[in-house]
C-alpha positions, 0 to 999 in steps of 0.5 A: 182155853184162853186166849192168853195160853195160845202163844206162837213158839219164839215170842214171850207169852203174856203171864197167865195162871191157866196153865199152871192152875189147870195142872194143879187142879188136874193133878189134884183131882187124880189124887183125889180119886186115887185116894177114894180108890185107896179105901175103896178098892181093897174093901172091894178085893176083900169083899170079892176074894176074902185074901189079902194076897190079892191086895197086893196082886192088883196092887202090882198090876195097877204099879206094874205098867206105871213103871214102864209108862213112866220110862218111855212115858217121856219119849211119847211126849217129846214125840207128840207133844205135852196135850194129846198125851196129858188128855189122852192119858186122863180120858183113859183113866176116866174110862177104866174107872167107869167099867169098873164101877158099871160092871159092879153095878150089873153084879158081873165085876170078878176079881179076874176083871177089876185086875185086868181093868186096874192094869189096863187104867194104869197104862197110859197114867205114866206118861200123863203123868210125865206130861204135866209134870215136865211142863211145870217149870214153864208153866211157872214162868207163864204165871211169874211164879218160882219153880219151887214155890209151884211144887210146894203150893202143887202138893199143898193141894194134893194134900188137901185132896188126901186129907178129903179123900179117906173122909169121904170114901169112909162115909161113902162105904159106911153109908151107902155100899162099896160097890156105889163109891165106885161111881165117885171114883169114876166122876172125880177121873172124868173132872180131871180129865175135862179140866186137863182138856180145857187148860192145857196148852199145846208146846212144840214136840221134839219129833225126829231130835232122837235117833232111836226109841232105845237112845231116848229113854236111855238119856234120863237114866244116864243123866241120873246116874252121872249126876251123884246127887240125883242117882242117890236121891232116887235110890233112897227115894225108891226103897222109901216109896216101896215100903211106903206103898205097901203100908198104905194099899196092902198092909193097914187095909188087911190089918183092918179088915182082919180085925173087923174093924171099919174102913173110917179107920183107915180114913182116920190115919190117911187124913191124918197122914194128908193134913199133916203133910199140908200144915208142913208144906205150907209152911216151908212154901212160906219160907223164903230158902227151902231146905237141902235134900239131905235135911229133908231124907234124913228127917223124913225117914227117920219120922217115917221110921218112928211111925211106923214103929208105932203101928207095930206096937199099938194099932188103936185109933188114937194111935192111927191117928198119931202115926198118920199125922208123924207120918204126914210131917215126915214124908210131905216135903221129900217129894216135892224137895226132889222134884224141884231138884230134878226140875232145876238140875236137868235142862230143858231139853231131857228133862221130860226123859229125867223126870220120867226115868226118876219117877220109872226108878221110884217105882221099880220096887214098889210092885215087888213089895206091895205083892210081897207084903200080901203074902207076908202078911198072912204068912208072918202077921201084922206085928211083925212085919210092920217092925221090920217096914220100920228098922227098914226105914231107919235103916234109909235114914242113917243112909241119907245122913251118911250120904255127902251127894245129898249135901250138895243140893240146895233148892234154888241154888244154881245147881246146875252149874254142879252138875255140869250142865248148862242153864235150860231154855224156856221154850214158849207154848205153841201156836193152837 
């Protein structure tokens, strides 16, 4: 770790680009196995189970814990601290991955196994995932950039790691076997977790500050819920990412594998979706004023509306491939726009327990949903249910729109003021 990062708490850190790079590069490599796991792993389900209703069962045992992981994710860093829980986290991760492509290796992978492997990996990616996510906004200050351009260039990257992913678990499967893109998977968890070792610095933990596990994770909720822009952010954030889970994992899979068709189509729209979202990305990190949240819900969903419209009516692969890309324009900027409101608007010293109680809240429905579209897809088929995913979204769109909460946010205005709240201090990294 340089030098630089190891700075004792009161004193002003030198600027320094390591921490913030390291969490970027961190973060991008998680999705970057995240995304190979995308195609790899429910051509593997199918390949051990012939269902695609246990596509969307593993698909809730690996949601299932993230929840929870990401709703005490923020107390357990507060308690001991942003490193050993970021490095424990994605050494974890690492690990997981590696049982399971080692035991498709020696043939005794059961799909009894990867579920209970899949669950078990997903346990400790909440509050990791928390750890390098509250952090952000000081790790910006170290290197002297703004919050918001970090979140937009953080994305640009994840996006870049989307759009390499699908391609290359693609070529992986039709080259080699699925049982060998397992081992990719395991060696891009194991780079991030080496990267997150190496780069992240130690910042003082909160112990002792709460009076109970209960009264701690129940701050971020509370926040959320007094603070009408965030709690209806989240809401519509939530069904959104439902349905949009249950796209990605369970139903284009399954409507690929029932046609015989090949896992480069689903590469071909996941890259699609992945460069799109970086061409709009770039382009609002170049602008100097971020749209409003309510510009961004209304637009994305409504986009995310009409693709998926066009799933239901046409699944061609030239159609695949115009559905991703209105699906990348749509949906890239809505995460990183409410992050950084989040970010702004909640202070210092709760915003770890926010951003953990946002991130727990968006993804309460998407195990439900992602089990439901198992079953529904082989009880109602293909079309229907894609045009039902589609009204659904519209339905989120007319909703921001009507919404003045989502009006009342601005990026980089001083929100915080509106909410109440004072202006968060910036707490320099611990001594190493």
């Amino acid at each position: 770790m340089p030098k630089s990062i190891a700075v004792r708490h009161g004193l002003r850190p030198r600027r320094t680009p390591w921490p913030v790079g390291g969490s970027i590069a961190a973060g991008g490599l998680t999705l970057l196995g995240n995304g190979l796991g995308t195609v790899v792993y429910p051509w593997l389900i199918y390949d051990l189970t012939g269902s695609f209703a246990w596509m969307g069962i593993v698909a809730t045992l690996t949601l299932a814990p993230m929840v929870i992981g990401m709703l005490f994710g923020s107390v357990i860093v507060d308690h001991y601290g942003t490193r050993p829980v970021a490095v424990i986290g994605d050494l974890f991760s690492a690990i997981t991955a590696t049982a399971i492509a080692a035991a498709a290796a020696l043939d005794s992978l059961s799909i009894e196994l990867l579920a209970a492997l899949a669950f078990a990996g997903a346990l400790l990616d909440g509050p990791a995932i928390i750890a390098h996510e509250a952090r952000l906004p000081e790790f910006a200050r170290l290197a002297r950039m703004k919050l918001a351009r970090v979140n937009m260039i953080d994305d640009v990257i994840d996006n870049i790691a989307s759009i390499g992913a699908p391609a290359l678990a693609g070529l992986l499967i039709a080259t080699l076997s699925t049982e060998d893109a397992l081992w990719p998977i395991a060696g891009v968890a194991g780079a991030g977790a080496a990267v997150t070792i190496a780069l992240t610095p130690r910042f003082k933990p909160r112990s002792g500050r709460f009076h109970s596990v209960a009264a701690a994770v129940s701050e971020g909720p509370r926040f959320i819920a007094r603070t009408p822009v965030l709690k209806i952010a989240t809401v519509l954030a939530a069904l959104g990412y439902a349905l949009f889970v249950a796209l990605e994992v369970v139903m284009l899979p399954a409507l690929l594998r029932q046609a015989g068709r090949p896992a480069t189509e689903l590469s071909l729209f996941l890259g699609s979706a992945g460069a799109a979202a970086l061409v709009i990305n770039l382009g609002l990190a170049s602008f100097s004023k971020m749209p409003g949240l309510r510009v961004v819900y209304v637009s994305g969903f409504a986009g995310l509306a009409a693709a998926t419209g066009l799933l239901a009516i046409d699944q061609s692969a030239p159609m695949l491939a115009i559905a991703g890309v209105l699906l990348g324009l749509s949906a890239g900027p809505l995460m990183p726009v409410l992050n950084t409101a989040m970010q702004e608007i909640a202070p210092r010293p709760v915003r770890a327990r926010v951003l953990g109680a946002s991130t727990a809240l968006i993804l309460a429905l998407a195990p439900l949903a992602t089990l439901l579209a198992g079953f529904l897809f082989e009880l109602a088929g293909k079309t229907g249910l894609m045009a039902g995913v589609a009204a659904l979204y519209a339905l989120i769109a007319v909703a921001a729109l009507a919404s003045r909460g989502l009006a009342t946010h601005k990026v980089r205005h001083n929100v915080m003021e509106r909410a109440g709240v004072s202006t968060p201090n910036t707490a320099a990294p611990d001594a190493t």
